[in-house]
LODOVEX-868458 format. One record per residue (C-alpha): x, y, z; residue number from 1; residue in one letter; chain. Coordinates in pm, 1 decimal, decimal comma, padded with zeros to 6 digits. Layout:
N
@east->X; north->Y; up->Z; resi->NUM; resn->A; chain->A
...
This chain:
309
@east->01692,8; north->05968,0; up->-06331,8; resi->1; resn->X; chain->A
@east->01333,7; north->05764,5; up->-06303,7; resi->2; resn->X; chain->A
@east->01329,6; north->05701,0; up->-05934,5; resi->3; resn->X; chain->A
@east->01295,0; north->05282,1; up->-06079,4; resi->4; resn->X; chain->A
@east->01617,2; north->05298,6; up->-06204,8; resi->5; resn->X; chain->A
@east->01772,2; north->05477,8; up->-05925,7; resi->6; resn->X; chain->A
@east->01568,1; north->05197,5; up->-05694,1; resi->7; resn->X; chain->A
@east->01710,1; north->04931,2; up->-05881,0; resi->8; resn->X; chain->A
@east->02031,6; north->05040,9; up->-05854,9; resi->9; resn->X; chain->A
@east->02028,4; north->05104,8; up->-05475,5; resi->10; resn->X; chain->A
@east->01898,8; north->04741,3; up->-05441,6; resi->11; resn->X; chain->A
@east->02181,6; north->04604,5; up->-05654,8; resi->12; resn->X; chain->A
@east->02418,0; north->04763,0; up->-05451,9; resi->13; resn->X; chain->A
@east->02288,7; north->04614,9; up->-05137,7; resi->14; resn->X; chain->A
@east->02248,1; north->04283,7; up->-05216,8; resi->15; resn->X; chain->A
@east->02574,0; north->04232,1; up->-05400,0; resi->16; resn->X; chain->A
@east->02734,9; north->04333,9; up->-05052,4; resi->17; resn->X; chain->A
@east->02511,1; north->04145,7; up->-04843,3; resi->18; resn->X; chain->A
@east->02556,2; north->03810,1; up->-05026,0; resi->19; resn->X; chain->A
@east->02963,1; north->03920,8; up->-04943,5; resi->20; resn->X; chain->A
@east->02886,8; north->04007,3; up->-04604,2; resi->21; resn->X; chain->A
@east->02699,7; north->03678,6; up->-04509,2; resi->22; resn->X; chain->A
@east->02931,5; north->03448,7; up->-04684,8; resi->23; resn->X; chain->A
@east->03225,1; north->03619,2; up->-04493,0; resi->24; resn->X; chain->A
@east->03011,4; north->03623,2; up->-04157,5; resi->25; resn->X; chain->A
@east->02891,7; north->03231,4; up->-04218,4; resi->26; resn->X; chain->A
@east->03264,2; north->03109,2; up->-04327,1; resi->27; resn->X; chain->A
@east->03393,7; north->03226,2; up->-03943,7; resi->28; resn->X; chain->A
@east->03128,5; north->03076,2; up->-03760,0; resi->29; resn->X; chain->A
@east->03090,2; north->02763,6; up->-03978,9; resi->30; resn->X; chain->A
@east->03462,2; north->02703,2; up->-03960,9; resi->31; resn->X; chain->A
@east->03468,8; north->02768,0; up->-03570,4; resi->32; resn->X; chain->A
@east->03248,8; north->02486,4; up->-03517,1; resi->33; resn->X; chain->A
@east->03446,7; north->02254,9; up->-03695,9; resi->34; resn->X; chain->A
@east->03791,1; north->02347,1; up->-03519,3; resi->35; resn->X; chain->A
@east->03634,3; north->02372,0; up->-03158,3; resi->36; resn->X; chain->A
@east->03458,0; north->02029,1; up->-03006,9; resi->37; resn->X; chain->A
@east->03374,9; north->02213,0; up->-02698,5; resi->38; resn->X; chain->A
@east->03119,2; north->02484,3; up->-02870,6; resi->39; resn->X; chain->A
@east->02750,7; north->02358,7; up->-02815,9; resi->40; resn->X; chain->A
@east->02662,6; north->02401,7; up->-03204,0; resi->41; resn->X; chain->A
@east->02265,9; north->02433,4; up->-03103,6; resi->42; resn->X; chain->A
@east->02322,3; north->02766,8; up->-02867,5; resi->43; resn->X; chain->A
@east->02597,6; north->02860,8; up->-03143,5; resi->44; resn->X; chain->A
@east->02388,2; north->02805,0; up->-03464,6; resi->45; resn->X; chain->A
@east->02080,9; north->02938,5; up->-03286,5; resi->46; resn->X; chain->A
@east->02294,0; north->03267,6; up->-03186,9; resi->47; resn->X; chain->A
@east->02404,8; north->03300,6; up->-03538,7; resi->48; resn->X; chain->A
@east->02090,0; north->03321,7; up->-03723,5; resi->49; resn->X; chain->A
@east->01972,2; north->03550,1; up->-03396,2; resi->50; resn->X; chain->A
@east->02208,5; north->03814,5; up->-03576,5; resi->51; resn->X; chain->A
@east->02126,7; north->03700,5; up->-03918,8; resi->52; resn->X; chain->A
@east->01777,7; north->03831,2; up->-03827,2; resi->53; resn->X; chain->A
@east->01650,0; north->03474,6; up->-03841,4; resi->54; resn->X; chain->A
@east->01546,7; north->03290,7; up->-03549,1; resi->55; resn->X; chain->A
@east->01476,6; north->02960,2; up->-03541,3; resi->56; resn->X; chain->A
@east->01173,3; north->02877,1; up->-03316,7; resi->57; resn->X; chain->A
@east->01177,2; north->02512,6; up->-03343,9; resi->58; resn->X; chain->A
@east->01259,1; north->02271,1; up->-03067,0; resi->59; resn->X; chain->A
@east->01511,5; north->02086,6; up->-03208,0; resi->60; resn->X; chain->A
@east->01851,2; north->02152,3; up->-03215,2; resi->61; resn->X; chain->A
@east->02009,5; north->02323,9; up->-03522,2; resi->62; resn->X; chain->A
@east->02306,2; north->02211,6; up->-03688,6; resi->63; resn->X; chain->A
@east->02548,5; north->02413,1; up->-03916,8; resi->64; resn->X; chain->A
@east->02334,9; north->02246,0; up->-04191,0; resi->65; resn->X; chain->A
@east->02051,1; north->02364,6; up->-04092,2; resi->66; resn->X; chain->A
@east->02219,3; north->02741,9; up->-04106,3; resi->67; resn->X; chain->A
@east->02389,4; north->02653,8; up->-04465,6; resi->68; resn->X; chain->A
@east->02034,2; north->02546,0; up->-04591,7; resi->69; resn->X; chain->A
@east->01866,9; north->02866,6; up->-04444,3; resi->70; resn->X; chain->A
@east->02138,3; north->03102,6; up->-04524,9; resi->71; resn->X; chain->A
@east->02297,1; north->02998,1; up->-04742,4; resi->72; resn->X; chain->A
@east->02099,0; north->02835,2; up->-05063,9; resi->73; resn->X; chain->A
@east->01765,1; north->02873,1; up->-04966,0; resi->74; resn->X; chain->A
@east->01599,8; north->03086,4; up->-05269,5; resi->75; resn->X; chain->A
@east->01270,6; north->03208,6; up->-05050,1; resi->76; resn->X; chain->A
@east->01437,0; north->03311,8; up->-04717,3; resi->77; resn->X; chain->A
@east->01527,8; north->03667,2; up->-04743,9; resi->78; resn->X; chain->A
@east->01833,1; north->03626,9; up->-04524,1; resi->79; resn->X; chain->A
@east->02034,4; north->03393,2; up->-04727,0; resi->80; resn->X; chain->A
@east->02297,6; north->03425,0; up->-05055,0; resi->81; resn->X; chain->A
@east->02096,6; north->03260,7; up->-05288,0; resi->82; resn->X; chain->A
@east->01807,7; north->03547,2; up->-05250,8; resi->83; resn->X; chain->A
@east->02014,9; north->03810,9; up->-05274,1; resi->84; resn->X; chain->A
@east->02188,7; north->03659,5; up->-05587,0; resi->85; resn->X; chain->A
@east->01856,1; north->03637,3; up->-05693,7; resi->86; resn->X; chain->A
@east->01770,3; north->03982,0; up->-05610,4; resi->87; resn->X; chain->A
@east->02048,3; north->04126,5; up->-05712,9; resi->88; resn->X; chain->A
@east->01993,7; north->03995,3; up->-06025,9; resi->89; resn->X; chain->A
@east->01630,0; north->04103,3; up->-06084,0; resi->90; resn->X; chain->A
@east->01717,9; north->04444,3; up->-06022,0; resi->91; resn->X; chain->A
@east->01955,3; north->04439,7; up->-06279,0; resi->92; resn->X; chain->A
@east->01679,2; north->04317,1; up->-06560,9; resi->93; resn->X; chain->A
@east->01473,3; north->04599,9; up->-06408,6; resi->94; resn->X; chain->A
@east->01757,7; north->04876,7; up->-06482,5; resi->95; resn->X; chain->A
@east->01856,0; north->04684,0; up->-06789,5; resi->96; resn->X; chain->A
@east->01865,8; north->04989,8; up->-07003,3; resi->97; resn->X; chain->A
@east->02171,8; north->05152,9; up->-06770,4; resi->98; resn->X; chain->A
@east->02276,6; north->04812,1; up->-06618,1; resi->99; resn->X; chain->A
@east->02612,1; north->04726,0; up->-06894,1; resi->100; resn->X; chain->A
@east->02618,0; north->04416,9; up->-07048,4; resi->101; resn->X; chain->A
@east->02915,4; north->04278,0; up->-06842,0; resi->102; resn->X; chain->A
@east->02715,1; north->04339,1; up->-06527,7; resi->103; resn->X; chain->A
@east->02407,8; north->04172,3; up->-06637,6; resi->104; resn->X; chain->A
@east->02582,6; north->03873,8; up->-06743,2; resi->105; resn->X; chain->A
@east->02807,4; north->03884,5; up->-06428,3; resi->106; resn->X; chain->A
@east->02481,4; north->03887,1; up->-06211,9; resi->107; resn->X; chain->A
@east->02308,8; north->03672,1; up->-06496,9; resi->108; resn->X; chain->A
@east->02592,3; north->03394,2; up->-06425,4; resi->109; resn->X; chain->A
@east->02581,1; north->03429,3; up->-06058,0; resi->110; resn->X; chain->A
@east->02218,8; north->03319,7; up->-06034,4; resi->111; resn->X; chain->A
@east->02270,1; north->03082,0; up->-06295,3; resi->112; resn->X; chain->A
@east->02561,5; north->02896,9; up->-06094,4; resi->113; resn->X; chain->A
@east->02401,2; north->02933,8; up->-05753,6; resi->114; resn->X; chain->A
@east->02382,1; north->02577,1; up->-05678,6; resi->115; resn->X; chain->A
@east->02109,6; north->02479,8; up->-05482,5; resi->116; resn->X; chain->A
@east->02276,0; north->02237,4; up->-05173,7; resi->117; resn->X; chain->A
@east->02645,0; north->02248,9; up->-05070,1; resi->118; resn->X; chain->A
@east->02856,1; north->01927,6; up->-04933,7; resi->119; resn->X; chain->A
@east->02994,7; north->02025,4; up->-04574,4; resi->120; resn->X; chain->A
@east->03331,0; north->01990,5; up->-04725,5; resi->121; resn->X; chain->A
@east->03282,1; north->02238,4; up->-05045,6; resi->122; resn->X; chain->A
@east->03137,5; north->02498,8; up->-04768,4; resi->123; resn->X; chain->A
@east->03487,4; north->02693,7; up->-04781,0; resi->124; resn->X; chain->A
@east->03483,8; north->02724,2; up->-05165,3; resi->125; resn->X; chain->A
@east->03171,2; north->02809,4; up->-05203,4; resi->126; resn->X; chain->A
@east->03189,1; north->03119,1; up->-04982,1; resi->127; resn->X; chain->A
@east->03511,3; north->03175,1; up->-05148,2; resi->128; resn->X; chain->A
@east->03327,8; north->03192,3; up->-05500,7; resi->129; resn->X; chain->A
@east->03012,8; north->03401,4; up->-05380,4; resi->130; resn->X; chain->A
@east->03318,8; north->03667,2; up->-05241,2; resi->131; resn->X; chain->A
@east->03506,1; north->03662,9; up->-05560,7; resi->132; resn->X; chain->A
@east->03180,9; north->03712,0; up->-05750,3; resi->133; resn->X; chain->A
@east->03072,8; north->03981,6; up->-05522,9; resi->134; resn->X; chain->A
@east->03458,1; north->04190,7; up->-05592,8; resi->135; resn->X; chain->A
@east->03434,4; north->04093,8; up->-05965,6; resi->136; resn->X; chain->A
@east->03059,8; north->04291,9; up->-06003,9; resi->137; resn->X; chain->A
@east->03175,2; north->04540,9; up->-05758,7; resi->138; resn->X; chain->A
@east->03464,8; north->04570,9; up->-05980,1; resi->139; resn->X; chain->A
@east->03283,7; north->04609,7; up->-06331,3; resi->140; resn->X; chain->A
@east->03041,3; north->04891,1; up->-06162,3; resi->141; resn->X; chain->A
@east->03406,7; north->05071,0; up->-06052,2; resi->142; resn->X; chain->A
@east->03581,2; north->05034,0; up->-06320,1; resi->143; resn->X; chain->A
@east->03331,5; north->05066,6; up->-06633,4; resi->144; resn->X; chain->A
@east->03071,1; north->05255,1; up->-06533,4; resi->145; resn->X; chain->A
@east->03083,9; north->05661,9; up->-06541,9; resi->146; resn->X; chain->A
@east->03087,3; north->05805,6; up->-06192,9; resi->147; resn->X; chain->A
@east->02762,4; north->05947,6; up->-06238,9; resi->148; resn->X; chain->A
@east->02418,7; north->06005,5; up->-06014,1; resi->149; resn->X; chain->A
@east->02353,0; north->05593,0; up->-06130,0; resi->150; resn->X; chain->A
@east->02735,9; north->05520,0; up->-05965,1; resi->151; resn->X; chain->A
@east->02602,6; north->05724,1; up->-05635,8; resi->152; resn->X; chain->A
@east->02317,3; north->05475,0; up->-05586,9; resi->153; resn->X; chain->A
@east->02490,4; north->05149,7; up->-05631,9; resi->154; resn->X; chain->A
@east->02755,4; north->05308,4; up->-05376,6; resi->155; resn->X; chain->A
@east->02502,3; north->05442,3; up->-05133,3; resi->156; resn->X; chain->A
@east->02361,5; north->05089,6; up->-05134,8; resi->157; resn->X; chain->A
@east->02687,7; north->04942,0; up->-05046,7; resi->158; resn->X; chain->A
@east->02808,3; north->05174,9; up->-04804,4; resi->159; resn->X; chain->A
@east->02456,8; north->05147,4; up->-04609,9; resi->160; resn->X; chain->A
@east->02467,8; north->04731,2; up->-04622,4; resi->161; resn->X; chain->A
@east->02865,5; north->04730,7; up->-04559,4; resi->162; resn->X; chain->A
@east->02776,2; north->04898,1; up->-04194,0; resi->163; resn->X; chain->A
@east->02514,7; north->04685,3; up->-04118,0; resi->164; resn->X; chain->A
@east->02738,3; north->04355,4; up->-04223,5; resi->165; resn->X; chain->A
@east->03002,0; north->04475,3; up->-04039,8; resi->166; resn->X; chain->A
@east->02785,7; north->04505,6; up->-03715,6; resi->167; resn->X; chain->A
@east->02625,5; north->04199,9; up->-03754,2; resi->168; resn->X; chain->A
@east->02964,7; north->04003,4; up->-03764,6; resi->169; resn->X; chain->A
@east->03094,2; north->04222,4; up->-03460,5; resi->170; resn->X; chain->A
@east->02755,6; north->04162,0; up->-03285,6; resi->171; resn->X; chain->A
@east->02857,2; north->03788,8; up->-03305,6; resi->172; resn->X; chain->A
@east->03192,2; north->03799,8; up->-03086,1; resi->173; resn->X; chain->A
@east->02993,6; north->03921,2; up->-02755,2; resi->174; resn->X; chain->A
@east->02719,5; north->03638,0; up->-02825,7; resi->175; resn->X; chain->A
@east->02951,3; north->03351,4; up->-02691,8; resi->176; resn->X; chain->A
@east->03218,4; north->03560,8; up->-02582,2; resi->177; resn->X; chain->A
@east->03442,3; north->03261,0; up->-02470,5; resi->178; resn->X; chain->A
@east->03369,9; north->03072,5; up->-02749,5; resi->179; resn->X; chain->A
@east->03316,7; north->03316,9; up->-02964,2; resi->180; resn->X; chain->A
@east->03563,0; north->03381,9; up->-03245,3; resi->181; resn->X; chain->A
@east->03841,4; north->03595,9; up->-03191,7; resi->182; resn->X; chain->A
@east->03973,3; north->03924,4; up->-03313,6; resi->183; resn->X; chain->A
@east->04189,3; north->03763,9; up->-03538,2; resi->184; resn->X; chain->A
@east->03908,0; north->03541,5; up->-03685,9; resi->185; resn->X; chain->A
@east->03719,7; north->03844,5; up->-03694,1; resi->186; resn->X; chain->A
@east->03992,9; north->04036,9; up->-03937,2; resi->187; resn->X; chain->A
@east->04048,1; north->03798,0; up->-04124,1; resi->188; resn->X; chain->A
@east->03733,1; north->03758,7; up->-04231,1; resi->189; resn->X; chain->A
@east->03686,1; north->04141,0; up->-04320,9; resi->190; resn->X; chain->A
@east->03992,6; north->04116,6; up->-04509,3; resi->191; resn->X; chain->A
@east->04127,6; north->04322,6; up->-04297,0; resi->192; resn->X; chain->A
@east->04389,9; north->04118,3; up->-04095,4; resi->193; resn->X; chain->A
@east->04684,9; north->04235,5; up->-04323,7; resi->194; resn->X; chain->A
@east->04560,2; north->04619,4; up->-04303,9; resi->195; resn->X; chain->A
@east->04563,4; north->04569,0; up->-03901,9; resi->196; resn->X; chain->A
@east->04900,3; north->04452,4; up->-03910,8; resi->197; resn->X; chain->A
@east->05023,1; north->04696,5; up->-04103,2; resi->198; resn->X; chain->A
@east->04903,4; north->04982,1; up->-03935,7; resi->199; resn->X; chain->A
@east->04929,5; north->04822,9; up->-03572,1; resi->200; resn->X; chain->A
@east->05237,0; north->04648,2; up->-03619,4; resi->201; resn->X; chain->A
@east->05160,9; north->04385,6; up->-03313,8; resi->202; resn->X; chain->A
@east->04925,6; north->04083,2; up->-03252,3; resi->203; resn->X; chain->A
@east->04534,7; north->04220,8; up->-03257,0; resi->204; resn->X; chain->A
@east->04444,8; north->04313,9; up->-02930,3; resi->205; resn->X; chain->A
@east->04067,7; north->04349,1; up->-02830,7; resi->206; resn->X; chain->A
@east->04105,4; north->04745,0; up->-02840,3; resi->207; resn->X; chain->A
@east->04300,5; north->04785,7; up->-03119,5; resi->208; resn->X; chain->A
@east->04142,5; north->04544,4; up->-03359,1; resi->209; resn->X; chain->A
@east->03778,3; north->04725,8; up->-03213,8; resi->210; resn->X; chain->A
@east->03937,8; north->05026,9; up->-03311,6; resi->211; resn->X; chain->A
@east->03999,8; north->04889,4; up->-03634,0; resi->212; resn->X; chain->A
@east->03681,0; north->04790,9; up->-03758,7; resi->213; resn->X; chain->A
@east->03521,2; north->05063,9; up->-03563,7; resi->214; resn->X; chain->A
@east->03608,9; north->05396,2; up->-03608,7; resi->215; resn->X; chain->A
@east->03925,6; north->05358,4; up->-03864,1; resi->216; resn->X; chain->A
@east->03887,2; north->05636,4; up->-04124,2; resi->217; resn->X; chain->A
@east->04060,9; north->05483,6; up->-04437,0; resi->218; resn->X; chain->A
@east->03960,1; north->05085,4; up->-04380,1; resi->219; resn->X; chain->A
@east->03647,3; north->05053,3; up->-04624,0; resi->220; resn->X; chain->A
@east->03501,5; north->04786,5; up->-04427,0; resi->221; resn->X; chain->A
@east->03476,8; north->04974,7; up->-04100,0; resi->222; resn->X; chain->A
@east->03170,6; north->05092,6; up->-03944,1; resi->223; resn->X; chain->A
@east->03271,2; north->05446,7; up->-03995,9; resi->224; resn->X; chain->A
@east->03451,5; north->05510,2; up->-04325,2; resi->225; resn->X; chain->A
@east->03123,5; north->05304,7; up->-04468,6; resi->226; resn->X; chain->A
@east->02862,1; north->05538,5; up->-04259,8; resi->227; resn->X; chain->A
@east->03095,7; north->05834,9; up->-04427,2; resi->228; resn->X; chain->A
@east->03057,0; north->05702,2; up->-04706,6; resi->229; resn->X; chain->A
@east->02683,6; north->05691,0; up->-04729,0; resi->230; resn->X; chain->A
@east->02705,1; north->06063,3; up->-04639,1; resi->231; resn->X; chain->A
@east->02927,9; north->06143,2; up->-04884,8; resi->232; resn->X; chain->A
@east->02654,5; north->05958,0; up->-05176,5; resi->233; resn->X; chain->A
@east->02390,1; north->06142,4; up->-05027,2; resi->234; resn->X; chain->A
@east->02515,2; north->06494,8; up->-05053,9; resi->235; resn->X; chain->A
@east->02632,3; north->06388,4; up->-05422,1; resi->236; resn->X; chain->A
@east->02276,5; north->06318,7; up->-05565,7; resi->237; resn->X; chain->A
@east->02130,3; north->06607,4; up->-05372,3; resi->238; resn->X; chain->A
@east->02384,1; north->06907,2; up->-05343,1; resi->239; resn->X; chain->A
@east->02150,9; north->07087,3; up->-05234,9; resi->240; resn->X; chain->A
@east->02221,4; north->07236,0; up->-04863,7; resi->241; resn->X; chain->A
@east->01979,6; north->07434,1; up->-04660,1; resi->242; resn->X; chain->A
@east->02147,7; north->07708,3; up->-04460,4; resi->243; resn->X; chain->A
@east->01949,9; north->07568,5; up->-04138,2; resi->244; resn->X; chain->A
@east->02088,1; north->07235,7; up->-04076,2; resi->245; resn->X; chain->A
@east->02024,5; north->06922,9; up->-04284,3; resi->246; resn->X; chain->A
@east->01711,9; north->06851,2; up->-04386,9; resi->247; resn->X; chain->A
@east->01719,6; north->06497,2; up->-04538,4; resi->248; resn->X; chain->A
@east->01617,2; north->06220,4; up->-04291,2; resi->249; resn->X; chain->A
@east->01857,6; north->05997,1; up->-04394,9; resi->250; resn->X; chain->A
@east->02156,9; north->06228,7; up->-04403,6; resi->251; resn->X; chain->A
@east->02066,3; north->06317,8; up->-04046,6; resi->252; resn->X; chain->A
@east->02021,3; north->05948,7; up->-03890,5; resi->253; resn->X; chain->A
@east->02361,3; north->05873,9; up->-04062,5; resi->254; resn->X; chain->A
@east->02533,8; north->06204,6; up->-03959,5; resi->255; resn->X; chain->A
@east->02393,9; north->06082,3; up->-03586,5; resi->256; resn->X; chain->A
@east->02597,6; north->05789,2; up->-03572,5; resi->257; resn->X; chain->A
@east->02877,1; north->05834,9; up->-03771,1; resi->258; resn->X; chain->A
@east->02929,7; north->06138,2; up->-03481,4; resi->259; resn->X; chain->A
@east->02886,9; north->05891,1; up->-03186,9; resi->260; resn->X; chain->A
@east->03165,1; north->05673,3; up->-03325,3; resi->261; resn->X; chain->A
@east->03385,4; north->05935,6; up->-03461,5; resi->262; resn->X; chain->A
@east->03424,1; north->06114,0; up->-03074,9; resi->263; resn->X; chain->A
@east->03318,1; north->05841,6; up->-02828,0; resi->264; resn->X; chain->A
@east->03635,7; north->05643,6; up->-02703,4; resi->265; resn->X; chain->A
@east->03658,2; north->05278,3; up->-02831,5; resi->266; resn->X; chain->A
@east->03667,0; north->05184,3; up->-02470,6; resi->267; resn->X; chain->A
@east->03266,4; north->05296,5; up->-02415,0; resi->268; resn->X; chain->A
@east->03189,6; north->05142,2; up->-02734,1; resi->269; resn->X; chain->A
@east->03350,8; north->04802,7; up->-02643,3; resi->270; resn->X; chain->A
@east->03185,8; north->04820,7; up->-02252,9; resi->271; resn->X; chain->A
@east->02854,1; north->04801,8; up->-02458,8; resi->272; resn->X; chain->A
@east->02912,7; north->04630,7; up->-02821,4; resi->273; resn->X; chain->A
@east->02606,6; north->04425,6; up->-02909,9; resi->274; resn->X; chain->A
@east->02410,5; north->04770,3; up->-02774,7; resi->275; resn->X; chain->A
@east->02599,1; north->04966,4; up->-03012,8; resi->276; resn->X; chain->A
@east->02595,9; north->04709,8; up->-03292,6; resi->277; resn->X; chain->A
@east->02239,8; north->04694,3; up->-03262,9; resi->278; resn->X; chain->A
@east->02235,3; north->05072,7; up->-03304,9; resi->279; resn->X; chain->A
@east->02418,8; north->05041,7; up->-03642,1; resi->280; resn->X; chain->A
@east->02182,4; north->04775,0; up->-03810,0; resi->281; resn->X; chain->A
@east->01843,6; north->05006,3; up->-03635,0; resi->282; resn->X; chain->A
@east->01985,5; north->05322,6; up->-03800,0; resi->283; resn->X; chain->A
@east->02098,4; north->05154,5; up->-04157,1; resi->284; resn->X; chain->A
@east->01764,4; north->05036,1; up->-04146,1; resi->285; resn->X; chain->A
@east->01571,7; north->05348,2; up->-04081,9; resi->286; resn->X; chain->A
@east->01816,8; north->05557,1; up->-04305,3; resi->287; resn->X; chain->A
@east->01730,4; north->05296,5; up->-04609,3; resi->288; resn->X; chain->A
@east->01313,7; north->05368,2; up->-04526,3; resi->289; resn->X; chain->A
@east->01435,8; north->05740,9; up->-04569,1; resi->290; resn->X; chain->A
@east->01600,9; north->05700,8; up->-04908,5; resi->291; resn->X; chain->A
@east->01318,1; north->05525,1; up->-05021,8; resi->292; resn->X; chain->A
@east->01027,3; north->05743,8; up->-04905,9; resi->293; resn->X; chain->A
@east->01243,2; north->06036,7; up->-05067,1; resi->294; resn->X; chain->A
@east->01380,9; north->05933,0; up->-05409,3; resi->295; resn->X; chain->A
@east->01215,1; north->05586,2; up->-05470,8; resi->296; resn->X; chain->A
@east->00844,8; north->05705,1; up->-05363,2; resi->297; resn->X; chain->A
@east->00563,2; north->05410,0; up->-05449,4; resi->298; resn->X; chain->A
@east->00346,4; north->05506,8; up->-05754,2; resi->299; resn->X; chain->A
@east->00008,1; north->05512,0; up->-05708,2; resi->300; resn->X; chain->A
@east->-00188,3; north->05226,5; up->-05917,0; resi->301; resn->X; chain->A
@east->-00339,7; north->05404,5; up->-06199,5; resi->302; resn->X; chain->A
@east->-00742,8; north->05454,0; up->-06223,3; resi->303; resn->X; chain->A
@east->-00911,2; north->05478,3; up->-06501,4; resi->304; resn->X; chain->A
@east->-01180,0; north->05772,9; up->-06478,9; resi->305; resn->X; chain->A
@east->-01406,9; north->05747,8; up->-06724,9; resi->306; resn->X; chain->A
@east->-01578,5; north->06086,0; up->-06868,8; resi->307; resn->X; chain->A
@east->-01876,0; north->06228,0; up->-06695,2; resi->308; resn->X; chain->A
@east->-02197,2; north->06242,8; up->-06927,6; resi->309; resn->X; chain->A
């Protein structure tokens, strides 16, 4: 496969989930402003985009419109759902020739329908549309797309920006901590509050629902079934195995962590959570500089030489 395509892919991958991942993670803390007076929105909204990896350095106070604007529809900031419906969708024209037509038009519609402000009362329904959009392309690429080396990339995408969302919207319940949102909010907004109950059987506890979302092997949206899974695409498109070890960069940062959190006990990891989140999003990031060093290297700019007389 031309390392473009396979590029592409990876890319489309990632920002299909993270448009998911920040509509989920800005539908909690949006809503949890509105239902508790007693949150200072500034320190809140401020904390927020701290996770989002955008900080605001002005001196006024932010509003939860000045995070939907930023995060939300903003088309330049590289943060927000309306770039990576954007981006997603330019990677598809790129890959055109192995994107299928009901992708490209999925994607194609997306950034067609992005609007471009949203009324504080729509805010719910529109992160309810960019989710449904994100499970119906996830959907097409499952369902009608052969399970090939091209399938591997958009999963190893996913699984890599699936840990780092998940992080990120852990990382936010220790920034307020009292006013935080709770483990409840928390599930619910993985989709995951109906899983925890049926495999806990009780009322999420801080432990358990950690647990959860931490270290639970068959829950796709924990931190380690998603590391696992990035493993998993990895040793599919290279097979390969040297009898010393592993070799690839990125299969050994993942391998790393996925390790930390599959023996450390929850308690340790919940003693230090942002720490550990910040771990997660530091080693997703290096891991995706790895896979694109080694299958996605950066062609040199041709030069014409002319011949020598």
């Amino acid at each position: 496969m031309l390392s473009r395509i396979a590029e592409s892919l990876f890319w489309i991958g990632r920002y299909v989930e993270r448009s998911d991942g920040t509509a989920r993670i800005l539908d909690v803390h949006l809503q949890l402003l509105l239902e508790d007076p007693w949150i200072d929105e500034d320190t809140a909204c401020r904390s927020l985009l701290s996770v989002m990896g955008s900080d605001e350095e002005s001196d006024n106070p932010v509003t939860r419109d000045d995070v939907m604007n930023l995060l939300a529809v903003d088309r330049g900031h590289p943060a927000s759902i309306a770039y990576a419906i954007a981006s997603a969708r330019e990677n598809a024209r790129r890959a055109r020739e192995v994107v299928s037509t009901e992708l490209w038009e999925c994607l194609n519609t997306n950034n067609a329908r992005m609007p471009r402000k949203v009324a504080g009362d729509k805010t719910h329904d529109f992160f309810r549309w960019v989710r449904e959009r994100a499970a119906l392309a996830i959907g097409i690429v499952d369902s009608a797309t052969s399970h090939d080396e091209a399938w591997q990339f958009f999963s190893l995408g996913r699984a890599i920006e699936r840990a780092d969302m998940t992080a990120r919207l852990l990382a936010t319940r220790s920034l307020t901590e009292a006013s935080g949102p709770s483990w409840t909010t928390i599930l619910r907004s993985c989709g995951a509050y109906e899983a925890y109950l049926r495999t806990y059987r009780g009322v999420p506890s801080t432990k358990n629902a950690a647990e959860f979302l931490l270290t639970d092997r068959l829950f796709p949206r924990s931190i380690l079934y998603s590391v696992t899974r990035a493993e998993e695409c990895l040793r599919e498109i290279d097979p390969r195995l040297g009898r010393a070890g592993v070799n690839d960069t990125a299969q050994r940062l993942l391998g790393q962590i996925r390790s930390e959190f599959e023996y450390r006990p929850v308690i340790e990891l919940l003693d230090a959570l942002p720490a550990h989140m910040e771990e997660v999003q530091a080693v997703c990031s290096a891991a995706s500089d790895a896979i694109r060093r080694r299958y996605f290297p950066t062609s040199a700019v041709p030069v014409w030489i002319g011949e020598t007389s």
